[in-house]
C-alpha positions in Angstrom: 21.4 -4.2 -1.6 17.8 -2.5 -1.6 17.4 0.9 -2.4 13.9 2.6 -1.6 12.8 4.3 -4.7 9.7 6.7 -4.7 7.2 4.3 -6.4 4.7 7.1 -9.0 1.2 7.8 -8.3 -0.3 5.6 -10.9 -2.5 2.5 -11.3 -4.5 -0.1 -12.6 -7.6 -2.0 -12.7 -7.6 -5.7 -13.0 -10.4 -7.4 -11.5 -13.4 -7.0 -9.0 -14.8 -9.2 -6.8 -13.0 -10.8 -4.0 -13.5 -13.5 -1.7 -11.4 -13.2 1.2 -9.4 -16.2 3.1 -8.9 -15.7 6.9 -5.4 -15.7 7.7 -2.0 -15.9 5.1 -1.1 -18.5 7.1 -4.0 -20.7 5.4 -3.0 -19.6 1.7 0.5 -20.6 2.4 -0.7 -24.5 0.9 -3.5 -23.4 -1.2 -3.7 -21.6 -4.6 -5.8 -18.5 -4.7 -9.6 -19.3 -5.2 -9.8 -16.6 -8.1 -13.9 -16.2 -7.2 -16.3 -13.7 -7.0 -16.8 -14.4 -3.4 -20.3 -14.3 -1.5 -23.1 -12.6 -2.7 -24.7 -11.7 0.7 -25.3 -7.9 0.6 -23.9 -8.0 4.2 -20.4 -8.5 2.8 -20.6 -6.6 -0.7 -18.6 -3.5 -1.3 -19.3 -1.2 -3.8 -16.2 0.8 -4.6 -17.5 4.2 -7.2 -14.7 6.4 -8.8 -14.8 9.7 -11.5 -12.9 9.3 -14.6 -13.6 12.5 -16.3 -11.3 15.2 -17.7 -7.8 15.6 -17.8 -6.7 13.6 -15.0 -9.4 11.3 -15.2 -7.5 8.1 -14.5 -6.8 9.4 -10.9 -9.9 8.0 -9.9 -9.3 4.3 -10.7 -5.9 4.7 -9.5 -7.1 5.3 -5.9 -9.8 2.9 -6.6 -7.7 0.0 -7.0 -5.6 1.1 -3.9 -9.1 1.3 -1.8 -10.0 -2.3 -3.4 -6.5 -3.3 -1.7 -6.6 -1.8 1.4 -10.6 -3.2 1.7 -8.8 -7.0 1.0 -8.1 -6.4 4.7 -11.7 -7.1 5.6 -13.4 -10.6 5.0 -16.1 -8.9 2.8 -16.2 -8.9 -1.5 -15.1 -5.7 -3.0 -16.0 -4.3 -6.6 -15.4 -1.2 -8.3 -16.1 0.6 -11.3 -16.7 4.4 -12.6 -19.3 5.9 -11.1 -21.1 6.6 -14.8 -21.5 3.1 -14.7 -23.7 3.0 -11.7 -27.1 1.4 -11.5 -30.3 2.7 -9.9 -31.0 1.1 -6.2 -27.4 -0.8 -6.5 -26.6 1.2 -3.5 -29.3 -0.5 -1.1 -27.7 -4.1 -2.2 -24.1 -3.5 -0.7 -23.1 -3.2 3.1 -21.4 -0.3 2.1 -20.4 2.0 -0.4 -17.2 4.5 -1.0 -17.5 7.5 -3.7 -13.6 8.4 -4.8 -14.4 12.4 -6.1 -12.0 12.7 -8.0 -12.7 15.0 -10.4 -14.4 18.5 -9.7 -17.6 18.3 -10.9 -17.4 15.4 -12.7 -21.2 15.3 -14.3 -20.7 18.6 -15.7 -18.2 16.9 -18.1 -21.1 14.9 -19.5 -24.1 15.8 -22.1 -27.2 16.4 -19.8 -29.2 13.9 -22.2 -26.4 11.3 -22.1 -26.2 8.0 -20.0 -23.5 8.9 -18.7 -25.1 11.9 -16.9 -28.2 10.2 -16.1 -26.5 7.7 -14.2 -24.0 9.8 -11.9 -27.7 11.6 -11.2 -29.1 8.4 -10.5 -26.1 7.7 -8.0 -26.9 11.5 -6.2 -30.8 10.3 -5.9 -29.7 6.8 -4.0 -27.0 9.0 -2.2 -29.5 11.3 -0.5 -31.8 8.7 0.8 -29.9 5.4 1.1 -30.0 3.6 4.7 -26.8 1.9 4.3 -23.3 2.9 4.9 -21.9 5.4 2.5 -18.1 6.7 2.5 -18.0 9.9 0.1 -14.4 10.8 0.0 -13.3 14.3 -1.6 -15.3 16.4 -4.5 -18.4 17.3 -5.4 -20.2 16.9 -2.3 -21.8 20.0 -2.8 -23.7 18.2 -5.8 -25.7 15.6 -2.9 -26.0 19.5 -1.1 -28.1 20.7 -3.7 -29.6 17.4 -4.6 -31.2 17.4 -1.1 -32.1 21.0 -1.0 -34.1 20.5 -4.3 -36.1 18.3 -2.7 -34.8 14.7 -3.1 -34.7 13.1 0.7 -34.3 15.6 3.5 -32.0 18.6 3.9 -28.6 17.8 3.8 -27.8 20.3 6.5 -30.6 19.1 8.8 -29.9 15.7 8.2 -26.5 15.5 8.9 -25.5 18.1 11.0 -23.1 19.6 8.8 -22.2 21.9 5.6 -20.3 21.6 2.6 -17.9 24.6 3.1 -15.8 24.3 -0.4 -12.6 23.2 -1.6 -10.0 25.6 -0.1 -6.4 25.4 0.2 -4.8 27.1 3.8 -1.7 25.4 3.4 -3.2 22.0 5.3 -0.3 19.3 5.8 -1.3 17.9 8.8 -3.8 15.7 9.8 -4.8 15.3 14.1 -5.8 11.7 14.5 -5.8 9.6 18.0 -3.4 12.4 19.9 -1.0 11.3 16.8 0.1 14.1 14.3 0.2 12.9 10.6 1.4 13.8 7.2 -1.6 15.1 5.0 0.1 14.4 1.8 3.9 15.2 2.3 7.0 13.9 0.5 9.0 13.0 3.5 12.3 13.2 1.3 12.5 14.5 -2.2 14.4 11.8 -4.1 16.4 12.7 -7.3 14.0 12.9 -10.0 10.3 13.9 -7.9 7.7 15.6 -9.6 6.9 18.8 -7.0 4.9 20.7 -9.2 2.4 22.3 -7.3 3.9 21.3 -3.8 5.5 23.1 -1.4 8.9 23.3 0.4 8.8 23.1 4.5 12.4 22.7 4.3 15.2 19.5 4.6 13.8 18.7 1.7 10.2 17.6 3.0 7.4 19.1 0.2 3.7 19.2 1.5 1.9 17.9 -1.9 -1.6 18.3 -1.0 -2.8 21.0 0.9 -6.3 21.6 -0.7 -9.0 20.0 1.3 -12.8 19.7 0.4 -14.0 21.5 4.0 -17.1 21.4 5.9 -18.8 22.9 8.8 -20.2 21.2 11.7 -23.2 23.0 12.4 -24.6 20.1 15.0 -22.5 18.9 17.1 -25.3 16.1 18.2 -25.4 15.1 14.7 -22.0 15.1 13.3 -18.8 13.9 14.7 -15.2 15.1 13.9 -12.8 11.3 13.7 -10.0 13.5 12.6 -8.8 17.0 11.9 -6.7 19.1 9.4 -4.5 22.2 10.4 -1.2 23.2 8.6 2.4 24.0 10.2 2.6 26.5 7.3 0.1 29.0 8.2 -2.3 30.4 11.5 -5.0 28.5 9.4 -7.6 26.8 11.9 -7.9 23.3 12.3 -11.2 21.8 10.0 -12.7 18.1 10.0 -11.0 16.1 8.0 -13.0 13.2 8.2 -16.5 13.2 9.9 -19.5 11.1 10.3 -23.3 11.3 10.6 -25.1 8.6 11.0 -24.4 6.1 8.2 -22.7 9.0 6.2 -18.9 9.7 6.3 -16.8 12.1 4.4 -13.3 12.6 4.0 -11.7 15.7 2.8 -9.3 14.7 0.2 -8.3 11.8 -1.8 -6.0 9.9 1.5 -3.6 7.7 -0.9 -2.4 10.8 -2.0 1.3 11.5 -2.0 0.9 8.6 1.0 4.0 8.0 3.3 4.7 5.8 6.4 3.6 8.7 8.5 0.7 9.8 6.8 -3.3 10.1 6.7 -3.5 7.2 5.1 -2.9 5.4 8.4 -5.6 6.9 10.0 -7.6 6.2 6.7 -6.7 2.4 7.2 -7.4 2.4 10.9 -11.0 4.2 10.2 -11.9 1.2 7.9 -12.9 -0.6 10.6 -15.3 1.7 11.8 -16.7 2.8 8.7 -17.7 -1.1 8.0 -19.1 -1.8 11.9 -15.2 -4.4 11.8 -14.7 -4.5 15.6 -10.9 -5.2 16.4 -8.8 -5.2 19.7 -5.8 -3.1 19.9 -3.5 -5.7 18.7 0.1 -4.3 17.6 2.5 -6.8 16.3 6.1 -6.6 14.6 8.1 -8.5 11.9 11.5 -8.2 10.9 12.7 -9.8 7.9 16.7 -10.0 7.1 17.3 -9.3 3.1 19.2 -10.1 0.5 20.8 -13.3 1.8 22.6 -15.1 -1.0 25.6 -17.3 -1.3 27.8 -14.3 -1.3 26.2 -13.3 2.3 29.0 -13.5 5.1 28.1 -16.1 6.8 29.6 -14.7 10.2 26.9 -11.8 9.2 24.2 -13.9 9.5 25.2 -15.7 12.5 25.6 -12.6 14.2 22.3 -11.5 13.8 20.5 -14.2 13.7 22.4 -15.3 17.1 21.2 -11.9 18.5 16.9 -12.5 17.0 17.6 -15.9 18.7 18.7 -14.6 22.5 15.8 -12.5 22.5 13.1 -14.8 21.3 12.3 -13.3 17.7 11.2 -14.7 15.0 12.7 -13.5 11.8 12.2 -14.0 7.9 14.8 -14.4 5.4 14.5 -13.3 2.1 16.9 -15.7 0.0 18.6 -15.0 -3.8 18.5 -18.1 -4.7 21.2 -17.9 -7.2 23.5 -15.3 -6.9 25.0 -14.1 -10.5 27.2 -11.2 -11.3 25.9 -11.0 -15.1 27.8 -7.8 -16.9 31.4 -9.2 -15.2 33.7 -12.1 -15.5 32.9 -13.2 -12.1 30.9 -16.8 -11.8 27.6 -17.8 -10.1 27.4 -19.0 -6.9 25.2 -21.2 -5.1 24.0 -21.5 -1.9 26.7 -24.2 0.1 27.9 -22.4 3.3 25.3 -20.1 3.3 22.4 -22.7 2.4 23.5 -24.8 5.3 23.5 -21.8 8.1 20.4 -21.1 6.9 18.8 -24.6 6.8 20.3 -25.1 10.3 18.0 -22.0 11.4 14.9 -23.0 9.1 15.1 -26.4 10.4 15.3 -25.4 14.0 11.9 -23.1 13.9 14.1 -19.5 13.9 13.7 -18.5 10.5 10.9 -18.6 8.0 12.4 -18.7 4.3 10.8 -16.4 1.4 12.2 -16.7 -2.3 13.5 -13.3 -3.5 13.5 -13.8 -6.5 15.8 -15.9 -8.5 18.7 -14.0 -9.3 17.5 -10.5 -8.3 18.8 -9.0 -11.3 18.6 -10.1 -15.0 20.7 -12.1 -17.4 23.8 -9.3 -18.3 22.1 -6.3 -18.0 22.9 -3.3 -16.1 19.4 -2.6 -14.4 19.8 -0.3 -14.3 23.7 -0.5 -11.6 25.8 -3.1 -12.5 24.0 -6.5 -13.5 25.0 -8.0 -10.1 22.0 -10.2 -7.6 20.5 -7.7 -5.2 21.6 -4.7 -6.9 19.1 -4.9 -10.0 15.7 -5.2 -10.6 15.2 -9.0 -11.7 11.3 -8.5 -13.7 10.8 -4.8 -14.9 13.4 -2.6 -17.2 15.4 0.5 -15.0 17.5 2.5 -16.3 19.0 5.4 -14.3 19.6 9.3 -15.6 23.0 11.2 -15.0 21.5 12.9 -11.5 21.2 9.0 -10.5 16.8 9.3 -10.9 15.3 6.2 -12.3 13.1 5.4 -15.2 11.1 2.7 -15.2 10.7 1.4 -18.7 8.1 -1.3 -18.2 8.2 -5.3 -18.1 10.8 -7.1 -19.9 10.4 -9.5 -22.8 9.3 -11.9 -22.8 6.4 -10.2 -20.4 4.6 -13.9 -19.8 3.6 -15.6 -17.1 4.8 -18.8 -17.7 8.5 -17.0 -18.2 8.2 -15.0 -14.8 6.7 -18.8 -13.4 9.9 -20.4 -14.8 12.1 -18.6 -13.4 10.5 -19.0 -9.6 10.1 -22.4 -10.3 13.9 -22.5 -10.2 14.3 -20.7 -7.5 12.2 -22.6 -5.5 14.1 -26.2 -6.4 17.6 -24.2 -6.0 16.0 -23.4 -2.4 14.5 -26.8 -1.7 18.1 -28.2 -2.7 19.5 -26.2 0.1 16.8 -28.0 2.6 14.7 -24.5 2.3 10.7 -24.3 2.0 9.7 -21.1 1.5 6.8 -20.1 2.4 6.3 -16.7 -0.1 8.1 -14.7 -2.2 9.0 -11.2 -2.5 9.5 -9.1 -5.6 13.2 -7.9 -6.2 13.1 -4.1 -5.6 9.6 -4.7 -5.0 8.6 -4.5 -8.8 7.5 -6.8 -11.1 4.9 -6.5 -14.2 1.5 -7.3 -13.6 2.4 -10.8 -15.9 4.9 -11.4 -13.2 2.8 -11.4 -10.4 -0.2 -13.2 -12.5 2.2 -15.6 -13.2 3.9 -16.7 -10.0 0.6 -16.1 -8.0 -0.2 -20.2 -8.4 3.7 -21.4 -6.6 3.4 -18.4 -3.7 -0.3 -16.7 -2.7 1.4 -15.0 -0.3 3.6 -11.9 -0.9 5.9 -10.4 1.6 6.2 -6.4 0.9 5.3 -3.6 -0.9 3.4 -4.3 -4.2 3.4 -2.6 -7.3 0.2 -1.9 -9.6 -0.5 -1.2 -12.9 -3.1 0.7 -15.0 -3.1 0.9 -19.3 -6.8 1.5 -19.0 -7.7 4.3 -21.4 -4.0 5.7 -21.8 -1.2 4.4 -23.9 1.0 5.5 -21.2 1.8 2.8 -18.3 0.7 4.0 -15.1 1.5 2.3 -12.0 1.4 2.9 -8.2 3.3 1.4 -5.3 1.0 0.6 -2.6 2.1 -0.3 1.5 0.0 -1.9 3.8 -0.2 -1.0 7.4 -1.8 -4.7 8.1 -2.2 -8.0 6.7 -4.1 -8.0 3.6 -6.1 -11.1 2.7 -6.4 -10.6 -0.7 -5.1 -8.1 -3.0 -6.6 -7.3 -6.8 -4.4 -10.1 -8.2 -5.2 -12.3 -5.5 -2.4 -12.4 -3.1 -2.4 -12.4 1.1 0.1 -9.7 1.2 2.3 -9.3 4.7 2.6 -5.8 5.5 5.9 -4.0 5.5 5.5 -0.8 6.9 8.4 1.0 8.0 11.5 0.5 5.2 15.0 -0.1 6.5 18.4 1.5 7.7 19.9 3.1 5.0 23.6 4.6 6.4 25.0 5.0 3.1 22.3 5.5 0.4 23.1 6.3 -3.0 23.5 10.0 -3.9 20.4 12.0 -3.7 18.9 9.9 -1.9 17.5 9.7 1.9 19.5 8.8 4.9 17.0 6.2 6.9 18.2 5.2 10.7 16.8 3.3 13.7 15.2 6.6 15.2 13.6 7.0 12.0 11.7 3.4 11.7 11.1 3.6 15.8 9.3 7.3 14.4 7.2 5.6 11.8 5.9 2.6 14.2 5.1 5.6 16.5 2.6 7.0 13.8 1.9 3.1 13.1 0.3 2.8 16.4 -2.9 4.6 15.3 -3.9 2.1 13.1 -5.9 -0.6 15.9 -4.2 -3.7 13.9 -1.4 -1.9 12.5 2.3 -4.0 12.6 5.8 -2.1 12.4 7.2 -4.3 10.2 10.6 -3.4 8.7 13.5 -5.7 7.2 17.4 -5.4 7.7 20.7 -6.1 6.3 22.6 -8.5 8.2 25.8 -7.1 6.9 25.3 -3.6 8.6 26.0 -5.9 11.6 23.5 -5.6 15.3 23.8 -2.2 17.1 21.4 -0.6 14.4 19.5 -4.1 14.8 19.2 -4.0 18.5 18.4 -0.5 18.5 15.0 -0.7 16.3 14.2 -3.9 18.3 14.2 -2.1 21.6 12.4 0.9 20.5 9.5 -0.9 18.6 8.9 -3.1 21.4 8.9 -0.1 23.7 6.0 1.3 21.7 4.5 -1.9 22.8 4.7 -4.2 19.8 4.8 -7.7 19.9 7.5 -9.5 17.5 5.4 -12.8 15.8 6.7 -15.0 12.8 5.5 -13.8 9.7 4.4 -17.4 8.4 1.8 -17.6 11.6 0.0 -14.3 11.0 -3.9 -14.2 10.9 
């Protein structure tokens, strides 16, 4: 059964430029174009990120995650370190998003090196560019004193604001749209958490970025406040968080930090719009997925639910092992017969919406790291688990290629068409796979349903990765797929040890905070063996929020 692990703050760069396809629903019989996309400075992006000092790769990290979260938007995105940044390349993009990263980041370079010269170059065209420009985090005090040397007009005067400093009052909370947000909090500690430097608000729950990059707003006429900070922690006032003036905005800290399903990051997302000129209706839709259906499913599970999603008009996925194995035991495979039929019954009739998960959902006869049986294990990346039941994960198994990770899908997929199935995308066991792995099946499914992993070797021997969530439909990622969002997790009654406790009020709390974001979904998937009471309960309450459930294979 899926278990939520706590994906690690760590990432990857693969490829920039992206041309962006208008619904999934269109990729679902067409490969991904792989192209640069248009040209038009209209729909460029320019994506800038520090890479200096010790924790220099943070900045690409978030980079990438910005590139993914842009693939939202039917506009090209590129990125690329900010010391790589060339004079009047500014005025050619619609927009452009600095990631500070890194405190003083030119002060880490020689003053006669290129490096230098060029993050100088990228202050000049800061201070007097016409177009928009998103500075996010540090070393806005640099454009400051850029300005008041004489390069474009006074910062202050300008824009109707002050750079205040980097201070740290404790801020865990973020005001946006009446809606109170996380500002960087681990909403449950799992076994395992790094929490250095965080602190405890109790039940478990760590606030893991406090430290904002504050301002003053010193004309109101000027500058306007989107969203505030405050903390729960101490009397500390509430500051902007993230403001705008004129074609400048700045946000106050780094918003994929330490990102959860009720945090920042939502308001981030929803902001996007505004920040590129996007209009969007309020549009609020909701997709529920049923997991880990296999031939050992009960098949009076799945008719009970899907009997119930039927009654009440909505559409549902199915996420489909196509081969179940039990690999470390004596016990055989099985293949989908009973279960294959039930399902095909419901494909067939326009209920359900297949998507391949995986092929076995575990691998070969390895405990990975539980017990080597289909839906426990991770299928493409090594897991083993420590003693207090934390996780490591070890990195791709061999062979790593993507024809091998294409093979095996390939299967799947006839296995599933055998059983009068067509999927329509697949989704990652565990939601992991190596960057080969999603290379490699990209060409049989461009669509992915879920959470996606990401992966960074860039400059460190150690492998990095980051798992990112999506509060909308993404129309291309950085390896090229239209990702349907899943947002809000699933009921977990009986987690492993150590681990967190999920229920309907908490999903129905989540698509609550979801509801900020102007396109945002609550999208969530379920069990069918933990029967319908939980089931029915998340359906009412999302749809009293005011969602809208809609078939996953139809989204635009």
């Amino acid at each position: 059964m899926k278990r939520f692990v706590l994906f690690l703050l760590i990432v990857a760069v693969t490829f920039g430029g992206i041309l962006l396809p208008s619904s999934c629903a269109q990729r679902s019989s067409t490969e991904s174009s792989g192209g640069t996309g248009s040209t038009a400075a209209e729909d460029r992006i320019l994506v800038l990120y520090d890479s200096a000092g010790a924790f220099g790769s943070v900045g690409e990290d978030h980079a990438i995650m910005l590139a993914n979260l842009l693939g939202h938007f039917d506009m090209t995105v590129s990125w690329k370190p900010v010391t790589r940044y060339v004079r009047g390349e500014m005025e050619t993009r619609a927009a452009t998003f600095y990631l500070g990263s890194t405190f003083n980041e030119q002060s880490y370079y020689d003053p006669d090196s290129n490096a230098w010269l060029r993050y100088n170059h990228f202050l000049a065209d800061s201070a007097e560019t016409s177009e928009t420009l998103v500075w996010i985090n540090y070393n806005l005090h640099l454009l400051q004193q850029m300005m008041a040397g004489g390069v474009g007009q006074n910062f202050t005067d300008k824009y109707g604001f002050s750079v205040t400093g980097v201070v740290d009052n404790l801020y865990n909370r973020i005001g946006y749209k009446d809606t109170e947000l996380y500002k960087g909090v681990v909403p449950f500690a799992n076994p395992g958490a790094t929490l250095t430097g965080c602190v405890e608000e109790g039940d478990n729950v760590y606030a893991c970025a406090t430290e904002l990059s504050a301002v003053e707003i010193l004309n109101p006429y000027r500058a306007t406040v989107y969203a505030r900070a405050y903390s729960t922690l101490t009397p500390a006032e509430p500051v902007p968080y993230i403001t705008r003036s004129g074609n400048f905005w700045f946000v106050g800290d780094l918003p994929f930090s330490h990102m959860s399903e009720e945090d920042r990051y939502l308001a981030f997302a929803d902001i996007l719009h505004d920040m590129l000129n996007v209009r969007h209706n309020e549009t609020h839709r909701a997709l529920v997925r049923l997991e880990d259906v296999s031939a050992a499913s009960k098949v009076e599970d799945l008719t009970e639910i899907s009997e119930y999603l039927i009654q009440n008009s909505i559409p549902f996925s199915v996420s489909v092992i196509a081969q179940y194995r039990e690999g470390n035991t004596n016990g055989q495979d099985l293949w989908l017969s009973e279960t294959g039929q039930d399902l095909q019954g419901l494909h067939l009739a326009g209920h359900a919406s297949i998507i391949a998960h995986g092929y076995t959902h575990q691998r070969d006869a390895l405990d990975n790291p539980y017990n080597g049986v289909s839906s426990y294990d991770f299928e493409f990346f090594r897991v083993t688990m420590n003693g207090d039941n934390s996780l490591n994960f070890e990195g791709p198994i061999e062979p790593d290629t993507q024809v091998d990770s294409r093979n095996r899908m390939q299967t799947a997929i006839s296995i599933l068409n055998q059983a009068g199935l067509q999927p329509f995308a697949w989704e990652a066991p565990h939601y992991i796979a190596s960057e080969n792995s999603y290379l490699g099946i990209l060409p049989l499914f461009p669509i992915h349903y879920g959470r996606m992993m990401y992966f960074n070797y860039s400059g460190n021997a150690t492998l990095r990765m980051v798992g990112q969530f999506f509060p909308y439909v993404i129309h291309e990622d950085i390896y090229g797929y239209c990702v349907i969002p899943e947002n809000l997790g699933n009921i977990v009654p009986a987690p492993v040890e150590g681990y967190r406790q999920l229920f309907p009020e908490d999903l129905i709390r989540q698509a609550r905070k979801a509801l900020v974001v102007r396109d945002g979904f609550a999208s969530f998937f379920y069990h069918p063996f933990l029967g319908e009471e939980y089931l029915r309960q998340i359906v009412e309450g999302v749809q009293d929020l005011g969602y809208n459930f809609v078939a996953a294979d139809e989204l635009n």
